[in-house]
C-alpha positions in Angstrom: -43.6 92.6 127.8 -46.3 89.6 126.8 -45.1 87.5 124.8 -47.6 86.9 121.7 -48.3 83.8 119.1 -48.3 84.7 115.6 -49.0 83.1 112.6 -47.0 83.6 109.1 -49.3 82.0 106.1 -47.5 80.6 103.2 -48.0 80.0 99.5 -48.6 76.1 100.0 -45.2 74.2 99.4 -43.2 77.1 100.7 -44.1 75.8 104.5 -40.3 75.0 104.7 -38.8 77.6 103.1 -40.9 80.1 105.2 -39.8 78.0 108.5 -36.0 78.5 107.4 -36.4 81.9 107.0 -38.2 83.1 110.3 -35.1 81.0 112.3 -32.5 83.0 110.1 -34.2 86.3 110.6 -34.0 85.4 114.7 -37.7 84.9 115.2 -38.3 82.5 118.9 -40.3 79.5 118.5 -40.7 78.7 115.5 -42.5 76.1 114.0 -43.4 74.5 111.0 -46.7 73.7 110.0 -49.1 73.0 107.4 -50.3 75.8 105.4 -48.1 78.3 107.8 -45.9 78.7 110.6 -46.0 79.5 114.0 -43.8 81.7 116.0 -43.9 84.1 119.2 -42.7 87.4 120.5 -43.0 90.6 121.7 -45.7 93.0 119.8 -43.1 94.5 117.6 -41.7 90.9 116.1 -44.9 90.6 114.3 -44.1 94.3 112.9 -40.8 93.2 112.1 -42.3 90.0 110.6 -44.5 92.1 107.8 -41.1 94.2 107.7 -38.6 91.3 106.7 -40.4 88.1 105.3 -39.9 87.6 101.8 -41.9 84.1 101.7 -44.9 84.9 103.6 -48.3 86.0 102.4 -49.7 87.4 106.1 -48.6 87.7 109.2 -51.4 87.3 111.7 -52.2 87.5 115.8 -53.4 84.9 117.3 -56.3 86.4 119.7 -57.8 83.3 121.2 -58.9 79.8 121.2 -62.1 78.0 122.7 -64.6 74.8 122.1 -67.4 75.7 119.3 -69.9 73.0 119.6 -72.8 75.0 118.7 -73.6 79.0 117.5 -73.8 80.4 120.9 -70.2 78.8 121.7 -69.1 80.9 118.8 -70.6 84.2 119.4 -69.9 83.7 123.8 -66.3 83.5 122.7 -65.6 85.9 120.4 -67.1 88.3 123.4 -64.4 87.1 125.5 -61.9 88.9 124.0 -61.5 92.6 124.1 -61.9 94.3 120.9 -61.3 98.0 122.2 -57.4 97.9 121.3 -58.5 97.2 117.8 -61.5 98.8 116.9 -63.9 101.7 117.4 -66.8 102.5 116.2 -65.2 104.3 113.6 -63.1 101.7 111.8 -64.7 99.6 109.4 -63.7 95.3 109.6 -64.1 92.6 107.3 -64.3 88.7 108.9 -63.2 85.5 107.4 -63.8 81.4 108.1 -62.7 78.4 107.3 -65.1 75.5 108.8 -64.0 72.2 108.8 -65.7 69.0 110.2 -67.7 71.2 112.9 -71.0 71.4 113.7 -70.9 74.9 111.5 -70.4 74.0 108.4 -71.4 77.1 106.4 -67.8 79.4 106.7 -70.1 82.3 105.7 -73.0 82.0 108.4 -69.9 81.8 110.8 -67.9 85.2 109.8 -71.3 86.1 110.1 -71.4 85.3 113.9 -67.9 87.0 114.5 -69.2 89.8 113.1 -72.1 90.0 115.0 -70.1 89.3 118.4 -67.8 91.6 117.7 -70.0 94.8 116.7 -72.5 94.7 119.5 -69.5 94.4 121.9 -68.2 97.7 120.3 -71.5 99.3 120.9 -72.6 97.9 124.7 -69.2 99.9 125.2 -70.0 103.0 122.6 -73.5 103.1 122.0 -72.2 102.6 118.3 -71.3 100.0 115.9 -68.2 99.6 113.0 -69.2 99.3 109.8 -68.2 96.5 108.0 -65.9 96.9 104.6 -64.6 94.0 102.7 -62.7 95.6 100.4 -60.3 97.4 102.2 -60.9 97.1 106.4 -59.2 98.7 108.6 -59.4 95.3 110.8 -59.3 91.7 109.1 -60.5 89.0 111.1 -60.2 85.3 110.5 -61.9 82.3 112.2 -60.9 79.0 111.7 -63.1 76.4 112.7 -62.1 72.8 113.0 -63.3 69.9 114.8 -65.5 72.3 116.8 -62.2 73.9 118.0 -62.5 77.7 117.0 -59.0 80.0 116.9 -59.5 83.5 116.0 -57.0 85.5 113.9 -56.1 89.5 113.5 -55.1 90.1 110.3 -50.9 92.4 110.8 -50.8 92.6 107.0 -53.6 94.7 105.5 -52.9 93.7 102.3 -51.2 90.6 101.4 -47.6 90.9 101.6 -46.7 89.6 98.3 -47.8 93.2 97.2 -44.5 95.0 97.6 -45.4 98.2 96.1 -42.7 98.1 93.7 -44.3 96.2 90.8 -46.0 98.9 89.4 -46.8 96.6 85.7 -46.6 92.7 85.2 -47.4 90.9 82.0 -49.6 88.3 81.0 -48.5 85.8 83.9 -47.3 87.4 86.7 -45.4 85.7 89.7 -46.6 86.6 93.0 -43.3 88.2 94.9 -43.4 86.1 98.0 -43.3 82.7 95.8 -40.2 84.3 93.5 -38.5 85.2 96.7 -39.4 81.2 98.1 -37.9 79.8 94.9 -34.6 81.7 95.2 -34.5 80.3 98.7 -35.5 76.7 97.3 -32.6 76.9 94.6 -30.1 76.8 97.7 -28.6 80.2 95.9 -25.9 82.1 97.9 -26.7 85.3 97.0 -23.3 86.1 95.4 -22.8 83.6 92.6 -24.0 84.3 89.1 -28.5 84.0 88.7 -29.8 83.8 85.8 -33.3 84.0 84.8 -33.8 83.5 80.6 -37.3 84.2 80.9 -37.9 86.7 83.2 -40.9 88.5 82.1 -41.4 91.9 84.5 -38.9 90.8 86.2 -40.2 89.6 89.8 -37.6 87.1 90.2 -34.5 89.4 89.3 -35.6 91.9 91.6 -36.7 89.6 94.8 -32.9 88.5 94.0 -31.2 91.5 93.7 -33.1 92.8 97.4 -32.4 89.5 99.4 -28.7 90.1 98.5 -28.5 93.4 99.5 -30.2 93.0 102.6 -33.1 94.9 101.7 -36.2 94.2 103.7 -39.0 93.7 101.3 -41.3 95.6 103.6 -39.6 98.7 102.9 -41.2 99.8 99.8 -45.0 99.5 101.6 -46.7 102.6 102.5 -48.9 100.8 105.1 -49.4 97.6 107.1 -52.7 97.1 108.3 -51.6 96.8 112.3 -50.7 100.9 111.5 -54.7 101.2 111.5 -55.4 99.4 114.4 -57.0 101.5 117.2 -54.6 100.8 119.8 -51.6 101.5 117.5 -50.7 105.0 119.2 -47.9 107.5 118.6 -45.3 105.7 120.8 -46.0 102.6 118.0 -45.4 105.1 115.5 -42.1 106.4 116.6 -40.7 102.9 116.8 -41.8 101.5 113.5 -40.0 104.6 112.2 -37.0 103.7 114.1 -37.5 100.1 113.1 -37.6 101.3 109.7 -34.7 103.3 109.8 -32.0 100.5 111.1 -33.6 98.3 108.3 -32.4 100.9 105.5 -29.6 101.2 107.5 -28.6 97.2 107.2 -28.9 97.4 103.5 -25.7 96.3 101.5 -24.7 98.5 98.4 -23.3 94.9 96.9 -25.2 92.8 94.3 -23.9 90.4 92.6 -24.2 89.5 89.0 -27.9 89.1 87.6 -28.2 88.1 84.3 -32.2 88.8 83.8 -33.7 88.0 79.8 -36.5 87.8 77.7 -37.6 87.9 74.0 -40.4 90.3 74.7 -39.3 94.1 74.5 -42.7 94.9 76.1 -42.5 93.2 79.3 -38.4 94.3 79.9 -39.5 97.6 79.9 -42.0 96.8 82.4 -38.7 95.7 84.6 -36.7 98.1 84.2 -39.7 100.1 86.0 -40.1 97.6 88.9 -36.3 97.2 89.0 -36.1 101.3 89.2 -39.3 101.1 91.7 -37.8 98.4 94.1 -34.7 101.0 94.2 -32.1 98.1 92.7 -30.1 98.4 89.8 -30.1 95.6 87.1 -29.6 95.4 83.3 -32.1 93.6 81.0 -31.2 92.2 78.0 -33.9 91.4 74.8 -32.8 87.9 74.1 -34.7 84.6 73.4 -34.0 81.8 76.0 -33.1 79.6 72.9 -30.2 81.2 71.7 -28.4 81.1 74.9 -25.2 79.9 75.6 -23.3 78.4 78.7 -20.0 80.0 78.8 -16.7 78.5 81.2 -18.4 79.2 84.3 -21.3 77.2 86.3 -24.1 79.9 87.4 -27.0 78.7 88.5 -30.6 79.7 86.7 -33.9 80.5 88.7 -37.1 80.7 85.9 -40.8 80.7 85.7 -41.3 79.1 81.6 -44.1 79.4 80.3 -47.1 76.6 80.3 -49.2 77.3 77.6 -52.0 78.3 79.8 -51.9 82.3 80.5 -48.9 82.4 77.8 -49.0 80.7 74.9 -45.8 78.3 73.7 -45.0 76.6 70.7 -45.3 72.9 70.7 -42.1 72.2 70.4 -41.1 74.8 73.3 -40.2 72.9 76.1 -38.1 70.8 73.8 -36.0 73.0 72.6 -35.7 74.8 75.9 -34.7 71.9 78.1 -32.6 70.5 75.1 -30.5 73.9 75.8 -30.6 73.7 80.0 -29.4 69.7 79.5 -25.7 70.9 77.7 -25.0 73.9 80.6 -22.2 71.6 82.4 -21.8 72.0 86.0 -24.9 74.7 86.2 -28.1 73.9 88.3 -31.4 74.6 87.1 -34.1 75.5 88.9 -37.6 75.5 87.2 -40.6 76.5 88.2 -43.0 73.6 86.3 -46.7 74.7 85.1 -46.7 71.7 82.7 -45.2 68.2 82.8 -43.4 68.8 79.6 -40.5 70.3 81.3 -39.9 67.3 83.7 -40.5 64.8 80.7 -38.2 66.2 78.5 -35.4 66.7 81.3 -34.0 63.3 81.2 -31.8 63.9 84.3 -33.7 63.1 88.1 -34.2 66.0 89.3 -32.2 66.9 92.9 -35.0 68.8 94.4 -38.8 68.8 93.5 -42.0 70.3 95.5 -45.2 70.8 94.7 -46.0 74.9 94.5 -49.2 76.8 93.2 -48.9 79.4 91.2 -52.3 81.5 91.7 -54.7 78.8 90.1 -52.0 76.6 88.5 -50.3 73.6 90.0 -47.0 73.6 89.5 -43.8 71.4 90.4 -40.4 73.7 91.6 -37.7 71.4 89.6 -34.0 71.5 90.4 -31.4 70.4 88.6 -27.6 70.1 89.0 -26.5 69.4 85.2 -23.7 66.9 84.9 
């Protein structure tokens, strides 16, 4: 079987976490990168890849790679490759670039050139042309262009794979899945000690906790990847993503460990207890405000996203208050995810861990913390 290179993208900041997880989940040659991270196998790893990684945000093929000193270049080697075992004239593709330092400098002019290379190879061979459909393709494309060097993409995911299907509501400030799951990962939790989260909104990081320790692949609660739409991706591929499927559900522990998941919003804990039911874990949410908790005799460990006064609002003297609370739980570790520089202000202690995350639009700092 040919081996294949793939490409998982991350959140950027989560490069490493991403990188530890592929070598955990057995993935061969993997590599850490900027902005992503390489790794190669057989056609079915990169179904397995959509299938079990928590951290990433797509899984892509890498097609090809050729010098793009001019237009022509482009267009001459996007026909190199053959496009038959991914799309007829019947499926619909979208294309996206990324130019950097290259003689092409507009990234839209040159999705513009794959697009055209690609469709009039489909009809020399058809007499007919795919449409193109940026909202929802059947085939996703991306060029990236740097240094007159162009590498061409195929899009595994269809949608990003942040979207679990299991978060059927959020609130005001919703945390994308994939960077909930990166954080847990960051925190250096094992999976069977007591997590709290004080502030947990609709309850994305409870639930991405609660799945990683039972084992359950976050891919399970899709109803499609986009490689499933992919022209080549025959009846034989079906059977064994079932089966592939099936010994996945059939790895899945009944055993979660203690989750203590809280917020002062009635609103929003009901939209957990949804996702929680959705995601197909168990938890209990409790209606309490972060500043009237208490640390009892044991050390657990607390995984949070605050909020920064930018999508939710916060009283002024919030982040006070909250990290006045974190600084007396003895022996516990704190793990923050930072949307403001209040919280690492206020924290006098140095913090054990810190990295640089984005949160949609917002900058943020991941903080952690090992209380004396």
């Amino acid at each position: 079987m040919e081996m294949l290179e793939f490409y998982a993208a991350a959140i950027p900041g989560t490069e490493k976490a991403l990188c530890e997880e592929l070598r955990e989940l057995g993935f061969a040659s993997v590599r850490l990168n900027r902005g992503g991270v390489p790794f190669r196998g057989e056609p079915s790893e990169g179904w397995r890849a959509c299938l079990e990684s928590r951290i990433a945000q797509r899984i892509q093929l890498l097609l090809g790679r050729f010098p793009c000193p001019s237009e022509q270049a482009l267009f001459d080697g996007v026909q190199t490759i053959d496009w038959s075992a991914y799309l007829t004239p019947n499926h619909t593709l979208s294309v996206s670039a990324v130019c950097i330092a290259s003689t092409i400098t507009h990234s839209g002019f040159a999705g513009l050139k794959v697009k055209d290379a690609i469709v009039d190879q489909v009809r020399a061979r058809t007499g007919r042309r795919p449409s193109v459909d940026r909202e929802d393709p059947d085939i996703r494309v991306f060029l990236y262009l740097a240094n007159n060097k162009a590498t061409l993409y195929l899009d595994l995911s269809g949608e990003p794979l942040h979207r679990r299907g299991y978060r059927k509501e959020t609130g005001d400030a919703p945390l994308r899945e994939t960077l909930a799951a990166a954080m847990l990962r960051m925190s250096r939790w094992d999976r069977s000690s007591t997590l709290v989260d004080p502030m947990c909104g609709s309850g994305t990081i409870a639930i991405e906790a609660a799945m990683w320790a039972r084992n359950m692949a976050p891919g399970l609660t899709r109803k499609q990847f986009g490689f499933e739409r992919w022209a080549g991706f025959g009846a034989d591929d079906d059977e064994a993503l079932r089966t592939m499927r099936g010994e996945l559900r059939a790895a899945v522990s009944g055993q979660v460990p203690r989750i203590i998941a809280a917020d002062n919003d009635p609103n929003v804990l009901d939209m957990a207890r949804a996702n929680a039911r959705a995601a197909g874990v168990k938890l209990a949410f409790k209606e309490r405000d972060v500043r009237e908790m208490q640390g009892d005799q044991a050390a657990h460990i607390i995984v949070t996203n605050p909020p920064y006064g930018v999508r939710l609002e916060k009283s002024p003297t919030f982040c006070r208050e909250v990290t006045a609370i974190f600084s007396r739980l003895h022996g516990w570790r704190v793990c923050l995810l930072a949307g403001s520089p209040d919280y690492e202000r206020e924290l006098s202690a140095t913090p054990q861990y810190r990295r640089r995350l984005s949160n949609g639009d917002i900058d943020c700092v991941f903080l952690v913390y090992d209380i004396d």
